[in-house]
Structure formats: C-alpha cells, structure tokens
C-alpha positions in Angstrom: 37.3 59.0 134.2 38.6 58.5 130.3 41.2 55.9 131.7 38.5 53.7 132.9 37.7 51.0 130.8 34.2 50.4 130.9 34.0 53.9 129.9 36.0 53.1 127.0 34.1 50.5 125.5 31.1 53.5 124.8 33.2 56.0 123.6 33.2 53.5 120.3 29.9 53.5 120.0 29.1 57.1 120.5 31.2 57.8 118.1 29.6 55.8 115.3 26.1 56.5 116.4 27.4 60.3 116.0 28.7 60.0 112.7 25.8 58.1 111.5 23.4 61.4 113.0 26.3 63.7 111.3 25.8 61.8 108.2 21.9 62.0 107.6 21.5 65.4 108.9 24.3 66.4 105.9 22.3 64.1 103.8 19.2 65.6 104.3 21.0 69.4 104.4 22.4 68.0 100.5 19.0 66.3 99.2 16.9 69.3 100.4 19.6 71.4 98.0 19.2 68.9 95.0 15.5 68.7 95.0 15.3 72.6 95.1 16.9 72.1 92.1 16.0 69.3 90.4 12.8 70.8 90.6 13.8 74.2 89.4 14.8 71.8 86.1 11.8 70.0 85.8 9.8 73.2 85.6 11.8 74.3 83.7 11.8 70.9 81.4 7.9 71.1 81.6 7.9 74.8 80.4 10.1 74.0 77.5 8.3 71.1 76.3 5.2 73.2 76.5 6.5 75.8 74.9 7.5 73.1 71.7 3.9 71.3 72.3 2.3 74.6 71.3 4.9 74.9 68.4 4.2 71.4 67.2 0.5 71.7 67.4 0.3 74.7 65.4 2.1 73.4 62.5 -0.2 70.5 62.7 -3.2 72.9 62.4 -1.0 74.4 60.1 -0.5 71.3 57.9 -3.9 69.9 58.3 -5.5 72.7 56.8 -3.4 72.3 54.1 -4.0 69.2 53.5 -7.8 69.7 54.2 -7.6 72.1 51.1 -5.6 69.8 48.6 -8.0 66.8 49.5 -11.0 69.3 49.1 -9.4 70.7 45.2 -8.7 67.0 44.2 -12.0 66.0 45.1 -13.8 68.3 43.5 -11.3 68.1 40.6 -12.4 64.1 40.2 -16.0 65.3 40.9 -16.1 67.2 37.6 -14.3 64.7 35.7 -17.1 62.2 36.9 -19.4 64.5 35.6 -18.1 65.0 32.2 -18.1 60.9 31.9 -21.4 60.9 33.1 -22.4 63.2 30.9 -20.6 61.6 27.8 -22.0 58.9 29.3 -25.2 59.8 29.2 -24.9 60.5 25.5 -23.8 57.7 24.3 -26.9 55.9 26.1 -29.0 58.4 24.1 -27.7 57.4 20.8 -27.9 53.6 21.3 -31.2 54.6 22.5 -32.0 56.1 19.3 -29.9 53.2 17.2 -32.4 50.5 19.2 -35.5 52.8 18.3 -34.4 52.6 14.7 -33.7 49.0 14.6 -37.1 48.4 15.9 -39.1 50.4 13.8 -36.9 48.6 10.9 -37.5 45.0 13.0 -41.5 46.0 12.8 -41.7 47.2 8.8 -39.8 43.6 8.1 -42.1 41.7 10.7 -44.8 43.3 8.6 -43.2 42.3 5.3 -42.8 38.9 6.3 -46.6 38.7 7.3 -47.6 40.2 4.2 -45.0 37.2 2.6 -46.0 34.7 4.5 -49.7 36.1 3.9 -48.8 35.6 -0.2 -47.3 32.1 0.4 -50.4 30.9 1.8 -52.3 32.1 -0.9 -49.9 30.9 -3.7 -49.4 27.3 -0.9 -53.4 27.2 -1.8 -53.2 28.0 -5.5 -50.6 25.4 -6.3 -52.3 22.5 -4.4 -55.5 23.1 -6.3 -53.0 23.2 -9.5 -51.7 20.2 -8.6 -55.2 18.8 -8.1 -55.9 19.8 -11.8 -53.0 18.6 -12.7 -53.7 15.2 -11.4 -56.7 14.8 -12.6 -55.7 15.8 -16.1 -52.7 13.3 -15.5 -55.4 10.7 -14.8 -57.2 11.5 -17.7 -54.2 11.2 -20.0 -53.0 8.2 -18.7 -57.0 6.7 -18.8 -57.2 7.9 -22.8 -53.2 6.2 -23.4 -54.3 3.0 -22.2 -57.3 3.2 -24.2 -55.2 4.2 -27.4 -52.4 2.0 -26.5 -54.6 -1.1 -25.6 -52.3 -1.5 -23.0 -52.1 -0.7 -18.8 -49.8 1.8 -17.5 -47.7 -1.1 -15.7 -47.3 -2.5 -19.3 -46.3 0.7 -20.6 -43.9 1.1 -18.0 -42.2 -2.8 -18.7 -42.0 -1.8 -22.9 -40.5 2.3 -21.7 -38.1 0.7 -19.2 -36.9 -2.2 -21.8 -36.2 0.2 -24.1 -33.9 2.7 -21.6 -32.4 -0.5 -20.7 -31.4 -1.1 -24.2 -30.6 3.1 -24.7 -28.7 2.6 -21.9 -26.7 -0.6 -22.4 -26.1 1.5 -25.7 -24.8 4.1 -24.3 -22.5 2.6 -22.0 -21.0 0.2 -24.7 -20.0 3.7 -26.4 -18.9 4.9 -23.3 -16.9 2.3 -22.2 -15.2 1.4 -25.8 -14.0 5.2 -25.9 -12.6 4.9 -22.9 -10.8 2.2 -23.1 -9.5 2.8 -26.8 -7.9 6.4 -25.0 -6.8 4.3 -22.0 -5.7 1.4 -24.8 -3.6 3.9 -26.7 -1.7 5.4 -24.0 -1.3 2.3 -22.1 0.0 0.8 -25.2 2.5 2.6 -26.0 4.0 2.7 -22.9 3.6 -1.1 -22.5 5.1 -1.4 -26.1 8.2 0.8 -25.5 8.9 -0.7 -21.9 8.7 -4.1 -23.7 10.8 -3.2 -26.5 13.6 -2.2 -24.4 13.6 -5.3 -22.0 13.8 -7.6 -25.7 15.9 -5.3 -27.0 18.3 -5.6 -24.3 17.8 -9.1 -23.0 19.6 -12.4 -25.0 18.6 -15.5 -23.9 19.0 -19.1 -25.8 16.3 -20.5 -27.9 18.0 -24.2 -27.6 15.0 -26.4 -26.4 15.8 -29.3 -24.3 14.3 -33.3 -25.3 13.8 -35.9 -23.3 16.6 -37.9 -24.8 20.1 -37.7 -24.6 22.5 -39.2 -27.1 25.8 -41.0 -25.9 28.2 -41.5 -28.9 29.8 -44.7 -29.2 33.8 -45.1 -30.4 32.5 -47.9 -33.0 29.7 -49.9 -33.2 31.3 -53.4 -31.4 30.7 -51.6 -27.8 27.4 -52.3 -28.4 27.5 -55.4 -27.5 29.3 -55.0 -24.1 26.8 -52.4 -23.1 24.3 -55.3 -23.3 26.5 -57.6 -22.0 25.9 -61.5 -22.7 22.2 -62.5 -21.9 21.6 -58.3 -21.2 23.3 -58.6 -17.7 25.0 -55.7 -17.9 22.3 -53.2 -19.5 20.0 -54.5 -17.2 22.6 -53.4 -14.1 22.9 -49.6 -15.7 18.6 -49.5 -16.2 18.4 -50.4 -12.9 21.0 -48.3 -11.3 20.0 -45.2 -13.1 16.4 -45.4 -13.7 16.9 -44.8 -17.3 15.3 -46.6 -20.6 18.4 -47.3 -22.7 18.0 -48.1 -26.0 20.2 -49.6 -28.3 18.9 -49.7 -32.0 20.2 -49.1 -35.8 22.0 -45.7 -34.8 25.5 -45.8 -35.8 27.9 -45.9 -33.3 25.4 -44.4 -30.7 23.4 -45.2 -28.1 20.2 -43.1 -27.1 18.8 -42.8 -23.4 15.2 -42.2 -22.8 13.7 -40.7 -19.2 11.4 -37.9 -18.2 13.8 -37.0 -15.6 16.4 -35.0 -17.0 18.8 -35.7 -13.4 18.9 -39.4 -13.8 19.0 -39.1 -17.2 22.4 -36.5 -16.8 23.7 -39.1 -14.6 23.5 -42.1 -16.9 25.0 -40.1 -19.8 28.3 -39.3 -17.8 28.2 -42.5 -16.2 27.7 -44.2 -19.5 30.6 -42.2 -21.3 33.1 -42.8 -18.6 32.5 -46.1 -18.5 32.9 -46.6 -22.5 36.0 -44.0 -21.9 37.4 -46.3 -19.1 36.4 -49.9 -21.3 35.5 -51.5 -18.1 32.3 -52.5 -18.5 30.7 -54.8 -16.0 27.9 -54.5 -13.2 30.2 -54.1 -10.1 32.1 -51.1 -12.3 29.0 -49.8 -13.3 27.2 -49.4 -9.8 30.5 -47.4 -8.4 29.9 -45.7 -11.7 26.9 -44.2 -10.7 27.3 -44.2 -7.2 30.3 -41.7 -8.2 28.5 -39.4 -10.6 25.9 -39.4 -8.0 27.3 -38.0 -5.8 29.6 -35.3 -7.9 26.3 -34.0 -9.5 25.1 -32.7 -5.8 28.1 -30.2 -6.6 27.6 -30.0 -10.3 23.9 -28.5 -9.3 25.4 -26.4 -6.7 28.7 -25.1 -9.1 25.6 -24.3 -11.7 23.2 -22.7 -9.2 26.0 -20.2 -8.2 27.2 -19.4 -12.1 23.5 -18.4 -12.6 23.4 -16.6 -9.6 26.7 -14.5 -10.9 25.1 -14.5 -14.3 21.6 -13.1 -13.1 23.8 -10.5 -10.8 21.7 -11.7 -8.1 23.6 -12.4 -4.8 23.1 -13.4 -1.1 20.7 -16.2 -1.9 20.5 -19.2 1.0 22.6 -22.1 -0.2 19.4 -24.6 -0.6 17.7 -21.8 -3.2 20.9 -21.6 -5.2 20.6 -25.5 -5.2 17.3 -25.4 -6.2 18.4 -23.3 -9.2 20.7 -25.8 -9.9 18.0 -28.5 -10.0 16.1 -26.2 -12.6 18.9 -26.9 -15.4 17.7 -30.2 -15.8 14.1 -29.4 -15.7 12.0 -28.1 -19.0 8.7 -26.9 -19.3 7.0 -27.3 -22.8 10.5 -27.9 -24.0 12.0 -24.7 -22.5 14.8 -25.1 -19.9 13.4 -23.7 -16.7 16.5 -21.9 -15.3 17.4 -20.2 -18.4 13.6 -19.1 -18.7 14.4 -18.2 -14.7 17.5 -16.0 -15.8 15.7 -14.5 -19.2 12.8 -13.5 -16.3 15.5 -12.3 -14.1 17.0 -9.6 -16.8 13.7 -8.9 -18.0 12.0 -8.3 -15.1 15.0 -5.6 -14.1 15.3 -4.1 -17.2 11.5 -3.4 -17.1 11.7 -2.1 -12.8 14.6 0.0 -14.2 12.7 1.7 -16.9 9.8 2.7 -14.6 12.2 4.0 -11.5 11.5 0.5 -9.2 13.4 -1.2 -7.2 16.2 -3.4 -9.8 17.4 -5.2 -7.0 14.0 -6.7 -5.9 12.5 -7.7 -9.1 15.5 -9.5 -10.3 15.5 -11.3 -7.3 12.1 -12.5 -7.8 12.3 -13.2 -11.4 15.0 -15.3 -10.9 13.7 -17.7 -7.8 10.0 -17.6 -9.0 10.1 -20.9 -10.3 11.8 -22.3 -7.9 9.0 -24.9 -6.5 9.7 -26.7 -10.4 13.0 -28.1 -8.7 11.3 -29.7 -5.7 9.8 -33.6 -6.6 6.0 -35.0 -5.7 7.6 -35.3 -1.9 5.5 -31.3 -1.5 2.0 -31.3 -2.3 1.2 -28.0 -4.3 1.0 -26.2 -7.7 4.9 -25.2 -8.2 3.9 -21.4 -7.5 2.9 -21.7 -4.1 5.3 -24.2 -3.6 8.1 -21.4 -4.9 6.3 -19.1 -2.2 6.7 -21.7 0.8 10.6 -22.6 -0.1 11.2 -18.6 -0.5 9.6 -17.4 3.0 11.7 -20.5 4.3 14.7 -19.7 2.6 14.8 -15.4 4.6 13.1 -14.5 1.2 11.2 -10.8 1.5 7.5 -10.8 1.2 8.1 -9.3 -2.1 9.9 -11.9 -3.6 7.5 -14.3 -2.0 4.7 -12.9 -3.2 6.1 -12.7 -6.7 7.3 -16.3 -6.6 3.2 -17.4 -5.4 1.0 -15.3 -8.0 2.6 -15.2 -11.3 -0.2 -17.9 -11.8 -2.6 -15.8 -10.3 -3.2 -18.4 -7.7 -3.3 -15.7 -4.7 -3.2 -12.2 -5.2 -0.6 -9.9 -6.3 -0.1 -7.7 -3.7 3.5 -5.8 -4.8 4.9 -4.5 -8.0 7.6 -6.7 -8.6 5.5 -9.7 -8.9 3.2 -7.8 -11.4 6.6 -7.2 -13.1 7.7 -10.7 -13.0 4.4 -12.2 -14.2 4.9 -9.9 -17.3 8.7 -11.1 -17.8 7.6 -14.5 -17.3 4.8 -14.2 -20.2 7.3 -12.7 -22.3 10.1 -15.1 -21.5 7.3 -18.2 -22.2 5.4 -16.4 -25.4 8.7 -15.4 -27.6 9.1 -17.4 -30.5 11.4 -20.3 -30.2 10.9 -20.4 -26.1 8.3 -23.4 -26.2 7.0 -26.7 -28.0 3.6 -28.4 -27.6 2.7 -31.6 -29.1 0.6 -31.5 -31.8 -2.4 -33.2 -30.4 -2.5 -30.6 -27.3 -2.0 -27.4 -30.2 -5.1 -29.1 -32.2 -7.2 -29.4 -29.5 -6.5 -25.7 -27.7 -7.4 -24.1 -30.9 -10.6 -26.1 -30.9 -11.7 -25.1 -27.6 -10.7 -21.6 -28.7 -13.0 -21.6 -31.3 -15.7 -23.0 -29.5 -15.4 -20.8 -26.4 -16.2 -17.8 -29.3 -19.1 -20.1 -31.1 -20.8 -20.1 -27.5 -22.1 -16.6 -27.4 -25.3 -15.7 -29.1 -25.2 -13.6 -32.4 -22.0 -14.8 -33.3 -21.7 -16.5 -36.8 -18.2 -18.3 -37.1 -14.5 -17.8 -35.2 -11.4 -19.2 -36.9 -8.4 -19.5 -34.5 -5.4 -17.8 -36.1 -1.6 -17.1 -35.3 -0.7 -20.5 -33.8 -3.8 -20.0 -31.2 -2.4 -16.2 -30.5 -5.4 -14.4 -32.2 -9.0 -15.4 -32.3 -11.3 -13.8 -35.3 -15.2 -14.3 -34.4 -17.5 -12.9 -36.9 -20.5 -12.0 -35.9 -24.4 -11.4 -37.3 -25.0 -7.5 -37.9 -28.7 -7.6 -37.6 -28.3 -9.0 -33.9 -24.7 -7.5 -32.9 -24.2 -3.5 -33.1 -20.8 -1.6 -33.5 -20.9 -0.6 -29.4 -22.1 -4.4 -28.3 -19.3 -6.0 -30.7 -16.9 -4.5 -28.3 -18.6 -5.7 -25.3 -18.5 -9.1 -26.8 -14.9 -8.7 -27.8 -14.2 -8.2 -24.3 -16.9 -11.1 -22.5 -14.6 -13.8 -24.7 -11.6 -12.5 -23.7 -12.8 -13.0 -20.1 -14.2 -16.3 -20.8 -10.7 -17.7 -22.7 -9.0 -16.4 -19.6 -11.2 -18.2 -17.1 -11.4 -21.7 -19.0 -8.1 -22.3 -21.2 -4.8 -22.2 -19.9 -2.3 -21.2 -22.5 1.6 -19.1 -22.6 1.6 -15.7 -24.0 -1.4 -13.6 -24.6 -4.7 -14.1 -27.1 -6.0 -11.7 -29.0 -9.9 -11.5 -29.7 -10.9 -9.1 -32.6 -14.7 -9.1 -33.2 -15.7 -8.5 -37.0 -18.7 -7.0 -37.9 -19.9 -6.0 -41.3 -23.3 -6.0 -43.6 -22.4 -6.6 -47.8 -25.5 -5.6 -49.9 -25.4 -7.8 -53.1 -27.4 -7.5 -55.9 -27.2 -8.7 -59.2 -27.5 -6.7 -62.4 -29.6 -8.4 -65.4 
C-alpha cells in the first residue's frame, strides 16, 4: 500500500494540511490563554486608572474650592477699597460742590456790583455830556465875546497864536540845536584836534612848489647863438620836437623853457643839457636827442613810481598804477606837486587809521592812488576823481580804495572809512601852509564872492573875508538877528559857501552880534 506511488503523492499533502489544522487549533488553544489575560490586565488597568481618576478629581474639588475662596477674599478685598475711593470720592465732589456754591454767590455779589457800576456810569456818562454841553456853550460864548474884544475872528486869532509858536518854537530849537552841537563841537573837537596833531606831528613832507618853467644853465653866453642856430633853424627843430616855448632873453648864461606840461618840458631840459654837454648842436642830433630822452623817461616814470611806492610803504600795486604815480611827479596842482601831495596823503591818512584802530594797510593805499586819474591826459572824459575810481577798479584795486579814490570830491558817496580818512588827509595835505599858490586875480575874486555869499542873507550888516579867505566875519543887525538865530545863520552860510565856492582847506564862519548904547554927556 505505502510503496505505491500514487499513494505517495498524498501523504505530502496530508501532512501539511495536518500541520496547518495542528497549528490553528494550538493557535486558538494560545490566543484563548492571552486574551484571558490580557483582559484580566485591562480590568485591571481600568480599575487603576479609576482609582487615580477619583484621586485626581478630588484634589481638583479640593483646589477649586480653594481657589473659589482666595478669588472670593480678593474680591471683596478690592470691593472695599472701591468703596473707600468712592467715598473719598464722593467727598471731594462735595467740597468742589461747596467751592462752586461759593464762587457763585461771590460771581452774583460782583455781577450786582458791576450793575450798580455800570448803573453809576450811566448816570455820571449823562452828567458829563450835559457838562460838556455847558461847557460848549460857555466855550461859544467866550470865543463870541474874544472876537468882539479882539476885533478879530477866531481863524485870525488862530493865524497871529500859531505865528507866534512858530516863532517860540523856531526859538527854541535854535537853543536846542546850538547846545547841542557846542557839546557835540567840544568833544568832537578835541578828538579831531589831537588825531590831527599827531598825523602833522608825525608826517614831513616838502613845501618846494613846482613852476611852469624850467631853467637850463648855459656854460657861457656864446651857446646862445647855436641854440638858435643861423636864421633860428635849429631852435625851431627843438620847439617842434619837444613842444616846448624856449626862450632865450637877457639871462646870463641861461636859457629858460616855458610849457604847461611839466613831461615835455622834463624832456626838453635833459635833452637840451645833453646836447650843450655833447656841443653838437644841429637838427638831425637834436631829433635823436629827444627821441632818446623819450624813450628813457618811460623808465624814469616807472623807476620814480616804484621809489614812491617803497617810500609810501605801499606795495603790490599793478605796474600801470605805479606808472601812473610816476606821471604825477611832473604834474602840480595850484603849484603843489601832485605825487608828493599823494605820499603826504598816504602817511597822513595811516597815521590817522592807526590812531583810531582801522585798517593802516587800506588807507595808505588809498591815499596814495587817489589822485591817480591827474596822470591820465584829455584822451578819458571825466573829473580826475572818478577817473582815479575807473583806473583803480581796472587796475584789481578793492572797493575801498576805489571808493576813496572817487569821492574825496564828494562827487559820489562815501561809502567806507578810509575814503572819509583820505578826504581829511587830502584837505590837510592841500590847506597846510606852503602846500599851494593861487594867482592873485583868482585869491581877489574868491574872497569877493565870499563876502558876498554872507551879504546875501537878510539881517546881516557887513562880512569882511579874513585869514587869506580861511575865516569869514559877518556882522549882523541885533534888532532883526537874536543870540539863538545868529547860530542858525552861522551855520545856513557855511552851507551855502560849501555848495557855491570851491576852495582847499576849510572856512570858518563866525557870526557877530552885539548892541553899543552911546550917549553923550553935556
């Protein structure tokens, strides 16, 4: 049976379909075991946690309660702290209560002041209007019974009171005015005086006025005759090359030359002594003569233009200024050479800046170019101020120094402090004595017009012109001038010589009012 094979092929089978049965009955034997106890374990699980469920809850209650009696204590804790701030509260709003009901019983006994005020304002409103009333009337009246004294209308009245305040008051500010300015006078004075003194004191300038001649001196009288030359050629060759009058007269062993411009005239006098130095004397010698000094003098004015610069202690100037000072050396005004009037302005002008704490620098440097638009010819149209002021601003010149240079004429206005200094420095530079020379027809006829500038105003009775035309004395009637108007007139003719005469220096105008009683005994 076992050793057939078809028998065998089941037995394989069988055997696993066996083991498989073996296997889940043992399974199910082993799972019936574990779930027993797994589920001994979870009741016992569910027990324990039901056991610590009960534990937990209770010390919640426990806690809550607690808690429920803290919260309950710190209520009522902030309950009764409420109440005290209410009640604090509560008095406070009493006594503001009781402040308010005082403050409006005080409000109502001032409203009731003020009515009984403006009650008695009324009343006095009304009494004073009807016053006034009266008071017009009465006015009326009075003015009614002063025309009819007076014989004249109240406009009338009111012309004669008003001339007379206008007189009172015209009065009164002549006294005014002449104390003030004698206090102001005083002080300014002696400042001016002192500052003046020390800028003389300390300044040296030569009085040496130049002419308009220049005298060449001859070895002996025979060279004459080859200056003229035969038939005059030869003068007539150095007249025309030079531009320059020479004449030849009785002087003894001289020869004078005569023209009003002092570079020409320079020109023919070294020309002129080289030539009698070299004794060649002839038209051809004498034009490369001049053509020779000609052109060395362009250096001679540039070589003088820088000594005065050094001698002023006035540096960086443009080359074409310092040439222009140059040129001044040969130029004069009313006899005074102009650039050693510029350098006397120059030192002046310094001394006076360093004595009231300006700038040194800057005023020297405008009293020493100020004139500078005298060097320039009729090729610029122009007074020589503002021609000074157009060559300085050209020249890199400061505003300053322009400035100065254009108003110390009073042609435009002075708008810094040096050129208020160098106006004074250039008075005092023209005014010294020595410094200038007038002919005598022009010095007649200024002190004519000075007189009769004073014999124009009314009440005056006769003016002499004194001091070389520095002072004017104008005596005047007392019955139509008083002490306070002589001062006012004193200063009207000042004002009036200022505006019509142009003179150096300063005038003075003193005003002389007296009244002689005379009476003769018999």
């Amino acid at each position: 049976m076992w050793g057939n094979p078809q028998h065998l092929l089941w037995i394989g089978p069988a055997l696993f379909l066996f083991g498989i049965i073996v296997t889940v009955i043992g399974a199910r034997l082993i799972g019936s075991g574990l779930l027993g106890k797994a589920r001994r374990q979870a009741a016992q699980t569910i027990s324990d946690a039901e056991r610590e469920a009960a534990s937990i809850l209770k010390d919640a209650n426990t806690s809550l309660k607690e808690q429920r009696i803290e919260l309950r204590a710190q209520l009522e804790k902030e309950a009764r702290e409420q109440r005290k701030e209410l009640v604090a509260l509560e008095k406070r709003i009493l006594a503001k209560e009781e402040s308010v009901d005082k403050r409006l019983e005080a409000i109502d006994r001032k409203g009731s002041e003020l009515n009984a005020r403006e009650r008695d304002i009324q009343e006095r409103d009304t009494a004073v209007r009807k016053e006034r009333e009266r008071v017009a009337q009465l006015e009326s009246e009075h003015v009614r019974q002063l025309e009819r004294i007076s014989a004249m209308s109240a406009e009338e009245a009111k012309k004669v009171l008003f001339a007379q305040l206008e007189t009172e008051v015209k009065r009164e500010s002549a006294i005014r005015l002449k104390r003030v300015e004698d206090e102001l006078q005083e002080q300014a004075d002696k400042k001016a005086k002192w500052i003046i003194t020390q800028a003389i004191q300390r300044c040296a300038a030569d009085h040496v006025a130049e002419a308009v001649v220049s005298v060449v001196p001859l070895p002996k009288d025979e060279m004459k005759g080859r200056i003229i030359g035969r038939e005059g050629p030869t003068i007539r060759t150095l007249e025309g090359a030079t531009g320059i009058n020479i004449i030849i007269d009785d002087t003894p062993e001289a020869v004078i030359l005569s023209g009003f411009d002092p570079i020409r005239r320079e020109v023919a006098r070294v020309s002129l002594e080289r030539l009698v130095s070299d004794g060649r004397i002839h038209p051809a010698r004498i034009e490369e003569m001049v053509h020779k000094v000609n052109d060395e003098m362009g250096q001679t004015i540039k070589e003088i233009g820088e000594q005065a610069c050094l001698e002023a202690d006035v540096h960086g100037l443009h080359p074409e200024i310092v040439k222009l000072l140059g040129r001044l050396n040969y130029r004069t005004s009313y006899g005074q050479n102009v650039l050693r009037h510029s350098i006397e302005v120059c030192h002046l002008a310094g001394i006076m800046a360093a004595e009231l704490g300006l700038n040194v620098h800057e005023a020297k440097r405008a009293g020493l170019v100020h004139d500078i638009g005298k060097a320039v010819n009729h090729e610029m149209e122009g007074s020589h101020a503002l021609i000074g002021r157009d060559l300085a601003k050209k020249y890199g010149e400061n505003e300053a120094v322009a400035n100065a240079a254009g108003s110390h004429h009073n042609e435009i206005p002075q708008e810094h402090i040096a050129s208020v200094l160098v106006q004074a420095a250039d008075a005092l530079s023209a005014a010294r004595p020595g410094a200038r020379r007038e002919t005598v027809e022009t010095y007649i006829k200024r002190l004519e017009q000075l007189e009769k500038i004073a014999d124009s105003f009314p009440g005056v009775e006769k003016a002499f012109a004194l001091q070389a035309g520095r002072e004017v004395r104008v005596v005047v009637q007392p019955e139509r001038i008083t002490d306070a108007e002589a001062a006012m007139l004193a200063r009207d003719v000042a004002r009036k010589v200022e505006s019509e005469l142009t003179y150096p220096g300063q005038i003075k105008v003193t005003v002389i009012r007296e009244t002689r009683a005379v009476e003769t005994a018999k």
